[in-house]
Structure formats: structure tokens, C-alpha cells
ChimeraX commands (.cxc) that place a marker at each C-alpha (Angstrom):
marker #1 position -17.38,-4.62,-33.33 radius 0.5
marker #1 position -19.39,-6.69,-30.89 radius 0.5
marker #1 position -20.98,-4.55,-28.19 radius 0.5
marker #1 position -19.75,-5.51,-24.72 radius 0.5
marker #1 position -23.67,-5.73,-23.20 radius 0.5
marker #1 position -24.08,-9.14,-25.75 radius 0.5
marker #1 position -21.12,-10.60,-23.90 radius 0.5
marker #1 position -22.06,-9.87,-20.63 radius 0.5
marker #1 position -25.67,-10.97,-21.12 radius 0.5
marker #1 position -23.85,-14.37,-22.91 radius 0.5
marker #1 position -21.67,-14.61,-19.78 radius 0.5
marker #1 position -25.13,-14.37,-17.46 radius 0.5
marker #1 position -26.92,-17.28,-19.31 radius 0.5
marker #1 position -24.22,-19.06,-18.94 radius 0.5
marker #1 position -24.06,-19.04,-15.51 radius 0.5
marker #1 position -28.16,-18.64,-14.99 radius 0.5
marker #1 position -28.61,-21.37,-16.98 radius 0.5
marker #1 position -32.09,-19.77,-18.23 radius 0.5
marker #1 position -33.61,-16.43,-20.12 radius 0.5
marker #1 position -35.55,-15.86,-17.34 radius 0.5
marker #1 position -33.05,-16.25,-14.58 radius 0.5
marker #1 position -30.66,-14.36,-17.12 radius 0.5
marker #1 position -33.22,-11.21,-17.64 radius 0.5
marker #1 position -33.98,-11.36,-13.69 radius 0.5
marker #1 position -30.24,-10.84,-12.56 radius 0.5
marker #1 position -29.13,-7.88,-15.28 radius 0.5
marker #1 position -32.76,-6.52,-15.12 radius 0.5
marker #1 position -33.95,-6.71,-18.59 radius 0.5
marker #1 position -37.00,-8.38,-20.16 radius 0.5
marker #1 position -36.86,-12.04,-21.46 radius 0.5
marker #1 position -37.71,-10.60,-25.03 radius 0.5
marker #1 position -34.94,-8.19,-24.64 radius 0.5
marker #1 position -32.54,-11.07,-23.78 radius 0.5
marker #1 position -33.84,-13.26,-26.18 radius 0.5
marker #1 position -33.16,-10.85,-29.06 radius 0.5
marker #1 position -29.79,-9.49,-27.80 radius 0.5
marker #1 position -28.56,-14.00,-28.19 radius 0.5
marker #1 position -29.80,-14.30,-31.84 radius 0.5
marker #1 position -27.68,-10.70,-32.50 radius 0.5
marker #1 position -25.21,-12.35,-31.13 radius 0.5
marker #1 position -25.47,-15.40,-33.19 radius 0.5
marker #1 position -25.87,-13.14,-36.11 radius 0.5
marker #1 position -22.66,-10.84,-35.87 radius 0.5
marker #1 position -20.67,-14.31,-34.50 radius 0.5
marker #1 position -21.53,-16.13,-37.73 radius 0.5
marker #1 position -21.97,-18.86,-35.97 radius 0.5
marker #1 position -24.66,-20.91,-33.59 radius 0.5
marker #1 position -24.43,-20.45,-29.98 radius 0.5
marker #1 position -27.18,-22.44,-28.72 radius 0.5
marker #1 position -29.22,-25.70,-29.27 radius 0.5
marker #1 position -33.12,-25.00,-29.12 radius 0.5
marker #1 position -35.73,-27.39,-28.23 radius 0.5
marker #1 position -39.69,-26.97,-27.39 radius 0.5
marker #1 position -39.41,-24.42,-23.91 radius 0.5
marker #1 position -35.74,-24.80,-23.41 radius 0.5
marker #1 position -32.62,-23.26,-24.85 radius 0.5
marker #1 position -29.36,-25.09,-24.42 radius 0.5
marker #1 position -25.68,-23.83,-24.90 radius 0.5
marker #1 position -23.46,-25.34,-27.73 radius 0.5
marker #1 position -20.26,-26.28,-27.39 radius 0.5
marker #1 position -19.14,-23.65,-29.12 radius 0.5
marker #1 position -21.56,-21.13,-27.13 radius 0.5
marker #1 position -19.80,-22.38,-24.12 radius 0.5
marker #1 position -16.60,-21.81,-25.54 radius 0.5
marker #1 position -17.60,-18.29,-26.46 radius 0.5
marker #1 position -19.14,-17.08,-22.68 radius 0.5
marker #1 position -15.65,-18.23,-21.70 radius 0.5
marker #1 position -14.12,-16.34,-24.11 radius 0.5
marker #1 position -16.66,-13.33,-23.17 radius 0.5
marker #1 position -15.92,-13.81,-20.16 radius 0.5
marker #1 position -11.96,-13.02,-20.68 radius 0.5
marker #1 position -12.89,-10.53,-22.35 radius 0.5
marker #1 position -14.94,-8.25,-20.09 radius 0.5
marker #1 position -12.58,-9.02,-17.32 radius 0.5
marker #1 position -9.67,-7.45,-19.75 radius 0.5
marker #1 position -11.64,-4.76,-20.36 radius 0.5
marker #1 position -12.27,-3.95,-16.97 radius 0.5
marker #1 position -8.78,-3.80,-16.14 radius 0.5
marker #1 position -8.00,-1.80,-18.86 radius 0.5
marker #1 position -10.18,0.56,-18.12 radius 0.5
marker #1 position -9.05,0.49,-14.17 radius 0.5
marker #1 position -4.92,0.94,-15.69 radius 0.5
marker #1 position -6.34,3.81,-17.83 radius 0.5
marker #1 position -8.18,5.62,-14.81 radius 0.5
marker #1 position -5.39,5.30,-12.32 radius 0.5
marker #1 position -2.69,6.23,-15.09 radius 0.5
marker #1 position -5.23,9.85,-15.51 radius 0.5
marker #1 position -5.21,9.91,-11.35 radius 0.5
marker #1 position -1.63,9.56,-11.64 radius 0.5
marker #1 position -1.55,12.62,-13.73 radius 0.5
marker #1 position -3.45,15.01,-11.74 radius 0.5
marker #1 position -2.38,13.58,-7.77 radius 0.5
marker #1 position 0.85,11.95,-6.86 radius 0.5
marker #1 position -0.26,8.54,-5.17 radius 0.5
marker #1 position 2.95,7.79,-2.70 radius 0.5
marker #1 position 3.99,5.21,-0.18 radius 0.5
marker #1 position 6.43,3.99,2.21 radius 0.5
marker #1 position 7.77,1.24,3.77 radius 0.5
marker #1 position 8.23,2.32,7.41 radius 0.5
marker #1 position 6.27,5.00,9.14 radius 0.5
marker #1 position 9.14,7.87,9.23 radius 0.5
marker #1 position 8.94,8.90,5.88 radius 0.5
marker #1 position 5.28,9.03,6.31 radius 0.5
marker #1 position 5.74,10.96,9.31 radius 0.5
marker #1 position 7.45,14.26,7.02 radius 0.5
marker #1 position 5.15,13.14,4.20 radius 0.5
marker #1 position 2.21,14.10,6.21 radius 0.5
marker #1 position 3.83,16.86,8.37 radius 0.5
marker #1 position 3.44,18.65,4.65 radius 0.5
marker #1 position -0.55,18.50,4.45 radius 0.5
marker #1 position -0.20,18.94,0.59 radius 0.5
marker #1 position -3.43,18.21,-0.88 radius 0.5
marker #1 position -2.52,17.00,-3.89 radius 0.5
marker #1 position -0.84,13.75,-2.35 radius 0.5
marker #1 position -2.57,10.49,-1.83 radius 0.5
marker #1 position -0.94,8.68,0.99 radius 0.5
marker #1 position -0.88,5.19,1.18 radius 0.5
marker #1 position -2.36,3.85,4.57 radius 0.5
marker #1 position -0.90,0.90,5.13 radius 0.5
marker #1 position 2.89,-0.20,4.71 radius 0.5
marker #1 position 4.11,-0.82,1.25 radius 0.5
marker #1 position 6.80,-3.90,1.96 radius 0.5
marker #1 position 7.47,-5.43,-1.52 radius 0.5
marker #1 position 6.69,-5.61,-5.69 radius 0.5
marker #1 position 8.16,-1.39,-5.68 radius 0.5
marker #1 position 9.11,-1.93,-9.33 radius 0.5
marker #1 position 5.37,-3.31,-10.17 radius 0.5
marker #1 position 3.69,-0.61,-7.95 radius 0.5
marker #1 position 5.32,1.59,-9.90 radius 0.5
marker #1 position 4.98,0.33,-13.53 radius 0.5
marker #1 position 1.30,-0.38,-12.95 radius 0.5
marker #1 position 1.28,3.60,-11.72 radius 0.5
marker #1 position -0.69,2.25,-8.49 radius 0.5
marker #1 position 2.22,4.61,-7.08 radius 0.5
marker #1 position 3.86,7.45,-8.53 radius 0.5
marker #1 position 6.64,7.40,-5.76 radius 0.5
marker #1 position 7.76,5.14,-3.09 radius 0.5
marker #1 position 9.75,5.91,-0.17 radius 0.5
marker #1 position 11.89,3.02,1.06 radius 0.5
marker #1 position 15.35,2.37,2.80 radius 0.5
marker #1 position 17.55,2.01,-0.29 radius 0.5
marker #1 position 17.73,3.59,-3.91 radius 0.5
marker #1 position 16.58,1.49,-6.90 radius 0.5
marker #1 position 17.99,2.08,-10.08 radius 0.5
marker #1 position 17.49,0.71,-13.46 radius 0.5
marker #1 position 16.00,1.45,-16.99 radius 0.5
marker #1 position 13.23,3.17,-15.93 radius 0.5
marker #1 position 13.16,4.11,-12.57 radius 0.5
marker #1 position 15.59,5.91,-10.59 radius 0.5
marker #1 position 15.74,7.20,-6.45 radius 0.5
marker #1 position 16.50,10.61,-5.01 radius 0.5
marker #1 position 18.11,10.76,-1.26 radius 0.5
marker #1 position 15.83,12.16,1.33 radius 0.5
marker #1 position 17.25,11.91,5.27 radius 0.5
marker #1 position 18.51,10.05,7.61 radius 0.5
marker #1 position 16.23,8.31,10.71 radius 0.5
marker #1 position 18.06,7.79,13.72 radius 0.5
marker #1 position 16.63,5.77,16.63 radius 0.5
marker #1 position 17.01,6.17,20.60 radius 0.5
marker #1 position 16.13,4.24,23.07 radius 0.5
marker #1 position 14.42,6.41,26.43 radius 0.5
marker #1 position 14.88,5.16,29.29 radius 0.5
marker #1 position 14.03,5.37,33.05 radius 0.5
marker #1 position 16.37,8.51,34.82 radius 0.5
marker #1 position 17.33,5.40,37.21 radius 0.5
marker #1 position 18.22,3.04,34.66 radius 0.5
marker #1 position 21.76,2.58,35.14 radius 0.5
marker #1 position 22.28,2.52,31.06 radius 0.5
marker #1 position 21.78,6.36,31.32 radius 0.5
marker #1 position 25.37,6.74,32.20 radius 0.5
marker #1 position 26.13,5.85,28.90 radius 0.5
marker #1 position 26.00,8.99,26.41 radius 0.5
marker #1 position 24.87,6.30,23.52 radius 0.5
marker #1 position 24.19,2.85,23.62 radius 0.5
marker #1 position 24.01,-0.44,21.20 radius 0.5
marker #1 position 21.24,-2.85,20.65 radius 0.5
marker #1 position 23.32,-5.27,22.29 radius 0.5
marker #1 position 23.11,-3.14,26.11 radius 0.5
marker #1 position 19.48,-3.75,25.70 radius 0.5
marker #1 position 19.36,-7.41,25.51 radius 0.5
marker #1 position 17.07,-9.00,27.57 radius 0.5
marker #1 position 15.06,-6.01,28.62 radius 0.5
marker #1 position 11.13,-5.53,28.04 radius 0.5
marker #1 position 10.66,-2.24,25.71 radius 0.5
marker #1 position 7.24,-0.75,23.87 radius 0.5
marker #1 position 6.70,-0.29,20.55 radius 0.5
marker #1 position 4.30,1.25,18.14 radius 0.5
marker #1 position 2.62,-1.31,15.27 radius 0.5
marker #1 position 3.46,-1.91,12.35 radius 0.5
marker #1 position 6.48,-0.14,12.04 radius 0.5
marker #1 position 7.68,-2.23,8.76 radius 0.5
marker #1 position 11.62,-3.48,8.09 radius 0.5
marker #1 position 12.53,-1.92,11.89 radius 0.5
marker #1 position 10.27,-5.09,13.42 radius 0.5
marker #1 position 12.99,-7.61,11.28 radius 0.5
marker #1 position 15.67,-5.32,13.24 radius 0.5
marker #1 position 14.69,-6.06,16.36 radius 0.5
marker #1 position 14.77,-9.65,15.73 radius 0.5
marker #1 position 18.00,-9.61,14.41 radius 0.5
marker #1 position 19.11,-6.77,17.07 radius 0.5
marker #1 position 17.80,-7.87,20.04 radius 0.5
marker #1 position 16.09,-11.38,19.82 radius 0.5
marker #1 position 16.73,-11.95,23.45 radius 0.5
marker #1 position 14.32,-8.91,24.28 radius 0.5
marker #1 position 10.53,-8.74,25.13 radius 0.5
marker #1 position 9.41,-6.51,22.40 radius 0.5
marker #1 position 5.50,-5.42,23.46 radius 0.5
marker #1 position 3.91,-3.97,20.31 radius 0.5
marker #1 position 0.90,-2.06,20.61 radius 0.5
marker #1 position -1.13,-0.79,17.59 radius 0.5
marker #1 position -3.36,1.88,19.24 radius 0.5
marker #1 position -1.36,5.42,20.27 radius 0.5
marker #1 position -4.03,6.69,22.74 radius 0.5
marker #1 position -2.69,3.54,24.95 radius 0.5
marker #1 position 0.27,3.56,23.96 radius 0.5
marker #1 position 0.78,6.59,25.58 radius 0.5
marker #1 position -1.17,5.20,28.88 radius 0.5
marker #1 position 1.02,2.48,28.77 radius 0.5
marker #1 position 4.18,4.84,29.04 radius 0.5
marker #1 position 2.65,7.17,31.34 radius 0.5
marker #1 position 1.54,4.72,33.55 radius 0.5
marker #1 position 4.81,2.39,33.62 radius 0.5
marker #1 position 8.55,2.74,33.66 radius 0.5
marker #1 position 9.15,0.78,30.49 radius 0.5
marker #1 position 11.81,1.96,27.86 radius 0.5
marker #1 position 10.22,2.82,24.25 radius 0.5
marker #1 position 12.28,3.88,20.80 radius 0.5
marker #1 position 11.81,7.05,19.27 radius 0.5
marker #1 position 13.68,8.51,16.44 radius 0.5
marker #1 position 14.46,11.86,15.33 radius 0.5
marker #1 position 11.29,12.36,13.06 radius 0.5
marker #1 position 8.67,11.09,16.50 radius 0.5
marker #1 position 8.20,15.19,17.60 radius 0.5
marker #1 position 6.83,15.61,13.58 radius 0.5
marker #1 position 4.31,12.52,14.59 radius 0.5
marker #1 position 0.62,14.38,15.70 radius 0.5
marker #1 position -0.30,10.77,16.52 radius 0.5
marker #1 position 2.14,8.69,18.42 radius 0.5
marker #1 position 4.72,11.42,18.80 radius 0.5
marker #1 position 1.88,13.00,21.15 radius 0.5
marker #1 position 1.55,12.92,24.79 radius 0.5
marker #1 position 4.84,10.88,25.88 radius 0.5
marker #1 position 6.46,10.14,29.20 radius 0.5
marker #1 position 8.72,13.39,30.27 radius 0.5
marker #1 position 10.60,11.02,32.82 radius 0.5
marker #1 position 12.90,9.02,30.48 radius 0.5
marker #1 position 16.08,9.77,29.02 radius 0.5
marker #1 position 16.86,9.41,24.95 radius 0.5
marker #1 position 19.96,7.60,24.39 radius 0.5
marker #1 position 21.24,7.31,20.59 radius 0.5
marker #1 position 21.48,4.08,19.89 radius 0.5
marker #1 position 25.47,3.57,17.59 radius 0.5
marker #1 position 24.12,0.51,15.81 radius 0.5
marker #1 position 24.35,0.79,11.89 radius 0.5
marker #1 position 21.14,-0.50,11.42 radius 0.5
marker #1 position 19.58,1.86,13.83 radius 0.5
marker #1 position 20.75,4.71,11.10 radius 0.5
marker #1 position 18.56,4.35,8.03 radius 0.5
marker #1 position 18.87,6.40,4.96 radius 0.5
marker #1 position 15.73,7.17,2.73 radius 0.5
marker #1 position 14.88,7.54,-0.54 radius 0.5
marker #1 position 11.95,8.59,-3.16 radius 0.5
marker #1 position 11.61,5.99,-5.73 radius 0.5
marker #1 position 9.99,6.98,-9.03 radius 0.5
marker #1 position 9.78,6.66,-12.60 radius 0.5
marker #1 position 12.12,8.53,-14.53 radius 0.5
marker #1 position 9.40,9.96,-16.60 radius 0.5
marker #1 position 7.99,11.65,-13.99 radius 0.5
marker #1 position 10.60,12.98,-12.35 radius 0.5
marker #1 position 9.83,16.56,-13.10 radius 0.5
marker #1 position 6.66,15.88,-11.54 radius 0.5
marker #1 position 7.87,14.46,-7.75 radius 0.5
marker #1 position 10.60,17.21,-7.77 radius 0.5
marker #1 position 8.69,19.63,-6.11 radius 0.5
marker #1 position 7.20,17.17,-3.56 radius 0.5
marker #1 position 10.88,15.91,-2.84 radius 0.5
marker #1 position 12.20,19.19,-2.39 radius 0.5
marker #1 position 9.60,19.59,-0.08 radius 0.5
marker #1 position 10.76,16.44,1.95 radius 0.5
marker #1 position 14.37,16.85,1.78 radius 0.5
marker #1 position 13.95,20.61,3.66 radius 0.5
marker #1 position 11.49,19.02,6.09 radius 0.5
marker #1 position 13.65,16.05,6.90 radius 0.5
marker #1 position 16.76,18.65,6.87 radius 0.5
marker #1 position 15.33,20.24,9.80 radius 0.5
marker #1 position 15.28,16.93,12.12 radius 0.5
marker #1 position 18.52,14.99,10.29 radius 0.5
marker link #1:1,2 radius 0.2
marker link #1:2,3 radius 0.2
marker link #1:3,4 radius 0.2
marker link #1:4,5 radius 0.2
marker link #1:5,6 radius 0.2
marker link #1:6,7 radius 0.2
marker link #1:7,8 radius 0.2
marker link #1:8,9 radius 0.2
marker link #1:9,10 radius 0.2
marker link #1:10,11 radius 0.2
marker link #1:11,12 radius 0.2
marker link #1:12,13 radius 0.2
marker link #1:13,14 radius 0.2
marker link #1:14,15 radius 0.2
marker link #1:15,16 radius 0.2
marker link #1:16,17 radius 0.2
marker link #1:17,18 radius 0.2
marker link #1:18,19 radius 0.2
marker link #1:19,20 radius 0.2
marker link #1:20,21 radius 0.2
marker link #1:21,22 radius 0.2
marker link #1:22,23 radius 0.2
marker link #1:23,24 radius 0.2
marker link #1:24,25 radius 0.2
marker link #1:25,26 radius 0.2
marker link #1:26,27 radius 0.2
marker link #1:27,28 radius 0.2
marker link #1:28,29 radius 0.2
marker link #1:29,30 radius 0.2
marker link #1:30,31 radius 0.2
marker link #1:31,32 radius 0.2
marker link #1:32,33 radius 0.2
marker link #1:33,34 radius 0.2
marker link #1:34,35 radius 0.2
marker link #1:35,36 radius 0.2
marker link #1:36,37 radius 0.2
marker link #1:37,38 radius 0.2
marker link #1:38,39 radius 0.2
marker link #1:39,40 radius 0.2
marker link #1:40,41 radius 0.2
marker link #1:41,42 radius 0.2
marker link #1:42,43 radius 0.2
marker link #1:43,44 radius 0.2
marker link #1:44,45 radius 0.2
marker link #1:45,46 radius 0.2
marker link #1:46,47 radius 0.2
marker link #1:47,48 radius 0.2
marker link #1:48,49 radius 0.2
marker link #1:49,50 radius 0.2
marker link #1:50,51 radius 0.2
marker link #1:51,52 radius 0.2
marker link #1:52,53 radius 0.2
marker link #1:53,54 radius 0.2
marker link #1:54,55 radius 0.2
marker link #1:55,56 radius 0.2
marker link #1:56,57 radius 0.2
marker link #1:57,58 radius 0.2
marker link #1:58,59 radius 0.2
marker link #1:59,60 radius 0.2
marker link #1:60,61 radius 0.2
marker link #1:61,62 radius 0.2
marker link #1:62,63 radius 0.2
marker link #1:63,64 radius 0.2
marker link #1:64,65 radius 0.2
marker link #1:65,66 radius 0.2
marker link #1:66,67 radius 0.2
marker link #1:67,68 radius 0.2
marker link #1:68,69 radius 0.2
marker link #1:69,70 radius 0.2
marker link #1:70,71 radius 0.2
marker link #1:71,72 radius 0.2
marker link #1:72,73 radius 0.2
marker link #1:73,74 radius 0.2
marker link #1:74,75 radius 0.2
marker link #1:75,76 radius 0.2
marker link #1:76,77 radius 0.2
marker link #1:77,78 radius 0.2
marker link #1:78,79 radius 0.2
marker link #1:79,80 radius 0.2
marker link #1:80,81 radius 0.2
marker link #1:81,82 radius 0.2
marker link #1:82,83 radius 0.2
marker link #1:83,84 radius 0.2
marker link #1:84,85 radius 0.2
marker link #1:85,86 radius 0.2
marker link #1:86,87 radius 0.2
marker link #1:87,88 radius 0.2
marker link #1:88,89 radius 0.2
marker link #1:89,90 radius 0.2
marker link #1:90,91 radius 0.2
marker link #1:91,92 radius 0.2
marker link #1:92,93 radius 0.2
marker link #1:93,94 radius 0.2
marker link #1:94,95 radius 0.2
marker link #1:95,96 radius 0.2
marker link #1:96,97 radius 0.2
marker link #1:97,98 radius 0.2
marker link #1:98,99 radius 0.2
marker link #1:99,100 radius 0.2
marker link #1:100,101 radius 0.2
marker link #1:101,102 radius 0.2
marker link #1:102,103 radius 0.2
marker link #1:103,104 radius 0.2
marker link #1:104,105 radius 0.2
marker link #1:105,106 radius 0.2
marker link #1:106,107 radius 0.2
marker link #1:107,108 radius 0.2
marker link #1:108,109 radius 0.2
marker link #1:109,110 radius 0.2
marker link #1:110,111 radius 0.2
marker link #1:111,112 radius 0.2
marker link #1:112,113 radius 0.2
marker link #1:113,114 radius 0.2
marker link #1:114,115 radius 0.2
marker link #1:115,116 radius 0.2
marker link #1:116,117 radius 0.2
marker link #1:117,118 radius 0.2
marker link #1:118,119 radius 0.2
marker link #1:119,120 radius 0.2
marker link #1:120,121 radius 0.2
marker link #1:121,122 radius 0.2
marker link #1:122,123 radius 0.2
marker link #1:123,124 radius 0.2
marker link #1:124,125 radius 0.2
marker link #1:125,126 radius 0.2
marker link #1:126,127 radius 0.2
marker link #1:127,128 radius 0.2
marker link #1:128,129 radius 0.2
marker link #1:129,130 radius 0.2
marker link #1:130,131 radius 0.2
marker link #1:131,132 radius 0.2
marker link #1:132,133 radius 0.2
marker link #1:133,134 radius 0.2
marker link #1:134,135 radius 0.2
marker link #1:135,136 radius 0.2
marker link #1:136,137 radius 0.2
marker link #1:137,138 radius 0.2
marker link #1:138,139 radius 0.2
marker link #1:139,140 radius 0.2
marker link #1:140,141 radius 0.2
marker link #1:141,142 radius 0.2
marker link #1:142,143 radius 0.2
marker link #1:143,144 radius 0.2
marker link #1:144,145 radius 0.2
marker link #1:145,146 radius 0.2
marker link #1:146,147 radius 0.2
marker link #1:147,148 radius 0.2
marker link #1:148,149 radius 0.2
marker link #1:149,150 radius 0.2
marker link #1:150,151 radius 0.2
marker link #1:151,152 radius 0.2
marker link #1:152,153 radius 0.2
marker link #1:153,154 radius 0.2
marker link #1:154,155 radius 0.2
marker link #1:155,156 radius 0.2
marker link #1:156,157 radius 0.2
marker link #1:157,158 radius 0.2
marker link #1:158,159 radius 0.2
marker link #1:159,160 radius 0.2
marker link #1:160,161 radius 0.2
marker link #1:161,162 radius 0.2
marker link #1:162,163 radius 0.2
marker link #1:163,164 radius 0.2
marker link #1:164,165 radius 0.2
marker link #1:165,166 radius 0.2
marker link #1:166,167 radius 0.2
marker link #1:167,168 radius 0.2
marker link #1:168,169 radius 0.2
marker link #1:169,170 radius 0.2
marker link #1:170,171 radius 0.2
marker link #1:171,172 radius 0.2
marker link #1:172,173 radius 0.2
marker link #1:173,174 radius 0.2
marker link #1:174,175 radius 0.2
marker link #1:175,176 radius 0.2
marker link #1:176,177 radius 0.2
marker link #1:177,178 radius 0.2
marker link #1:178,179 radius 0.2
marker link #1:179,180 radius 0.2
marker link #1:180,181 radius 0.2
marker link #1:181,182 radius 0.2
marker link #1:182,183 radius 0.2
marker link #1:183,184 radius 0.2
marker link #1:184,185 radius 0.2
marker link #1:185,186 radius 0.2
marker link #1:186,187 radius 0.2
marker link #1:187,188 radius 0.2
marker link #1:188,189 radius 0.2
marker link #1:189,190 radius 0.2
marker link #1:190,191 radius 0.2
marker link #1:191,192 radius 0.2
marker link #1:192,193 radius 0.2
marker link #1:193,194 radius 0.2
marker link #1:194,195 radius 0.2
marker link #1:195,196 radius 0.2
marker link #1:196,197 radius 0.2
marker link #1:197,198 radius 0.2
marker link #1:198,199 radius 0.2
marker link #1:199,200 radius 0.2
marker link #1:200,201 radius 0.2
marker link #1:201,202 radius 0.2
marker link #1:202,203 radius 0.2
marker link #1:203,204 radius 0.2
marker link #1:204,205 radius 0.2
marker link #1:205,206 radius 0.2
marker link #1:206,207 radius 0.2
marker link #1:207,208 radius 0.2
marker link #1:208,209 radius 0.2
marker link #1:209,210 radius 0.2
marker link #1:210,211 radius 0.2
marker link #1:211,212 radius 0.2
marker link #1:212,213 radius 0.2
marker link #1:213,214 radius 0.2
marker link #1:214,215 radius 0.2
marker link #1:215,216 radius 0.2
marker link #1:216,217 radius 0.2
marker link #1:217,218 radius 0.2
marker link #1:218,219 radius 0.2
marker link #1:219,220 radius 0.2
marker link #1:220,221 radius 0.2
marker link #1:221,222 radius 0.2
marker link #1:222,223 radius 0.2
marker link #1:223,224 radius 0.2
marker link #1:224,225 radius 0.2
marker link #1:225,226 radius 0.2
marker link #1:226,227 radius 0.2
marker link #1:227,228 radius 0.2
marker link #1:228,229 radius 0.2
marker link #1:229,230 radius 0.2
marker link #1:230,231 radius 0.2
marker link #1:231,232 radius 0.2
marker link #1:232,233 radius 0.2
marker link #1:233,234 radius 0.2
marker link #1:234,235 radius 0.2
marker link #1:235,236 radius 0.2
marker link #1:236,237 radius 0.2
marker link #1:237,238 radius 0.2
marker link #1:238,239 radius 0.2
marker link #1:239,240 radius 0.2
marker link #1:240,241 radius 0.2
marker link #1:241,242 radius 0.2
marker link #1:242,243 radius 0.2
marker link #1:243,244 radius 0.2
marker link #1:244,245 radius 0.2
marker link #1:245,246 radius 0.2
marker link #1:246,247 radius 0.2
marker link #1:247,248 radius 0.2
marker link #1:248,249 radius 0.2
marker link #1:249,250 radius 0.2
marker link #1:250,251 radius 0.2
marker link #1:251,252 radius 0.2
marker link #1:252,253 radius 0.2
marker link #1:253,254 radius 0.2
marker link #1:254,255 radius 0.2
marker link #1:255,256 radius 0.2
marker link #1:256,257 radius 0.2
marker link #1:257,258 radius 0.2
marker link #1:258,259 radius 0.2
marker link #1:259,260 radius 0.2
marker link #1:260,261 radius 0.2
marker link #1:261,262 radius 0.2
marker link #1:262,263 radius 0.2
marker link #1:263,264 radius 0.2
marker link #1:264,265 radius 0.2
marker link #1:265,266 radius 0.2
marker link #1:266,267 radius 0.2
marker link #1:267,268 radius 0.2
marker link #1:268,269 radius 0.2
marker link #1:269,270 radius 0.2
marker link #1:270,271 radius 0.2
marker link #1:271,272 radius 0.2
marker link #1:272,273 radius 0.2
marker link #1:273,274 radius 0.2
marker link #1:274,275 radius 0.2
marker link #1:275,276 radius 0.2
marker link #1:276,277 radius 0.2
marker link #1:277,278 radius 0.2
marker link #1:278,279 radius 0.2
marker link #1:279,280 radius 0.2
marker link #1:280,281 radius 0.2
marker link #1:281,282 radius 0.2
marker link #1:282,283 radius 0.2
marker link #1:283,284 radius 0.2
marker link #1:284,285 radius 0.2
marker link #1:285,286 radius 0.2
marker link #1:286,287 radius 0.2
view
């Protein structure tokens, strides 16, 4: 078996050009690199390069070959990045989720044996999970299919809170509809709920604002209506510090009701259990 340094030291002189500029980029001696291209040669069977008086050429077939090389490192690499995030996969459940509630009660846990997914994870949940970039996914509707399979978790429901002078606050719930053409705050990103709004209430001035410390300023400092939902008191970050002069009003629309699930292979469904269990008593306490 060919040892991967030949090809990678075949794939440098291909692109260097020279032994020289070959040796100076991996850090080896010209002798070194010389000698590793005629063991090449040797174990190939075949000739890789054309030699003339102070200058060493590529074949044809030596070009083909650093190509080839080439291929093959790059496999290798990601085989060997599939193999070390199938072991992390193993050892530390990797989830994410496609709106920030479910992140909310996944980090209201602090279990330290869950990665959590930073940013919003909006499409390809079959791949993710396939690939084992993510061991579970929590999303707005169940998948099911030959391998993978979804467990319910809870229920967000949104309000809208409003000013105590708003005359809206004499209804006990409203729709997205009674909020047409008003001017409301909300956090960034907040995933599928942003598609909601446009579809909900396009007529609206929607003012997002990706920073909580001023988000909250805003609110204190303003009489504009924001959305929370029934998970925002679980949020340490933008569930923090909010305007005690507005009044919550459910909002009655469908969409404004959105059931969650964990998505995850059905091989390691013994293995998310616990962690679901976990969410479905933590979510139970705000449904």
C-alpha cells in the first residue's frame, strides 16, 4: 500500500512546480523529496516524470496521478472527519433546532453532555442526520421514514404584549390579523416564525433586532408591542429584563401554536431517550 506522505509530496510538486519549492512548502530536504518521487515511481510501476539536465518535468501520466492523489487525500480526509464525528456522536449528543424555543428548554437543562448547535438549523435534517453532524434535531413537524423517526415534545404558543392603553387589550386574545399595520419588535433570527409574519401580517412594520441587551432598551424605553411565547421566562438572555407595562394577549392563530418534535435516528433512540424525557418534563411545565 502506497503511503499517503508520497501522494501528498506528488500533489505539492505538482502545484510547486519544483523540488525545491516542493521541499520548502512541506518542510523537508530536496534529497528527501527527491527520493520519496523515485519510491513513488518504483511502487507505481510506472514513470512519473520526464528528466532533463537541472529540471524535472511531470508526465502525462504523473499529472494524471497528482490528480488522482489528489482525490485521494481529500477522501481520506473526509473519511477520517465521518469517522471522528461518528466516535463524538457516541460519547456527546450533538443537537439542533430550527427556531429558538426548543433551544430555549434545551439549554434551561445545562446537561453537559449536549453540544448545542449555535446557529439555526433550517434545512438538509435527513443529511444532518445520516452524516451524524447531528444526533437529534428539533423542528416543527415529525419526520418519519426508514431510518429515522420523531418523538413529540410541547407546544409554543405566542402573545403579543401590548401597551395597558392599547385599545386591543380589551380583547382577552387576539389574531394576527388585529395587528395589521402596527410597528412591533422582534428578536433575530428567530427561524420559520420570520416566514409567519410575512404571511401573518405583511402589512406590519416588523423591527428585528439581533442584540438582547438593546432589545430590552428598546422596550424599556418605548411603548412598542413585542411577541413572547410561553417558553420567553426559561430565556436567561432575551427573556431577561422586559417591559412590566404591557399586557400579553394570546394570539388564536393556528400558526401561532407550534408543536415540536426530536428528530433522530432510530438506532439511537435509546440514546436521546433520556435527553427527551428531560425536555418533554421541562416543556410540560410551561405547555
Amino acid at each position: 500500500m502506497i503511503e499517503n506522505c508520497l501522494l501528498e509530496e506528488l500533489v505539492a510538486y505538482a502545484k510547486y512546480g519544483t523540488i525545491a519549492k516542493t521541499a520548502e512548502f512541506l518542510g523537508l530536504t530536496q534529497p528527501a523529496v527527491t527520493h520519496s518521487m523515485k519510491k513513488l515511481e518504483e511502487e507505481l510501476g510506472v514513470k512519473l516524470f520526464i528528466r532533463k539536465p537541472n529540471k524535472l518535468y511531470l508526465s502525462e501520466t504523473g499529472k494524471y496521478t497528482a490528480l488522482e492523489a489528489k482525490k485521494l487525500i481529500n477522501d481520506n480526509l473526509d473519511f477520517t472527519k465521518k469517522v471522528k464525528q461518528f466516535d463524538k456522536d457516541q460519547t456527546t449528543l450533538v443537537v439542533g433546532f430550527n427556531a429558538p424555543g426548543p433551544g430555549i428548554v434545551l439549554r434551561s437543562l445545562h446537561d453537559k453532555n449536549i453540544q448545542i448547535k449555535n446557529n439555526l438549523v433550517e434545512n438538509n435534517f435527513e443529511k444532518l442526520l445520516s452524516e451524524h453532524q447531528l444526533t437529534c434535531i428539533l423542528i416543527n413537524f415529525p419526520i418519519e421514514d426508514r431510518d429515522i423517526t420523531s418523538t413529540y415534545l410541547g407546544t409554543e404558543s405566542m402573545s403579543v404584549n401590548l401597551q395597558s392603553e392599547c385599545k386591543l387589550n380589551k380583547n382577552k386574545e387576539l389574531s394576527f390579523k388585529k395587528l395589521k399595520g402596527k410597528t412591533i419588535l422582534s428578536p433575530s433570527p428567530i427561524g420559520f416564525w420570520t416566514k409567519i409574519y410575512h404571511d401573518e401580517i405583511s402589512d406590519s412594520k416588523i423591527i428585528f433586532q439581533n442584540e438582547s441587551t438593546e432589545y430590552s432598551e428598546i422596550l424599556q424605553y418605548s411603548v412598542l408591542p413585542f411577541f413572547t411565547t410561553n417558553l420567553t421566562s426559561l430565556d436567561s438572555q432575551w427573556g431577561q429584563n422586559l417591559p412590566n407595562n404591557r399586557t400579553a394577549r394570546p394570539l388564536s392563530d393556528k400558526v401561532a401554536h407550534q408543536k415540536f418534535y426530536a428528530v433522530y435516528l432510530k438506532q439511537n433512540k435509546n440514546r436521546v431517550m433520556p435527553l427527551i424525557e428531560k425536555l418533554q418534563d421541562q416543556w410540560s411545565k410551561y405547555d
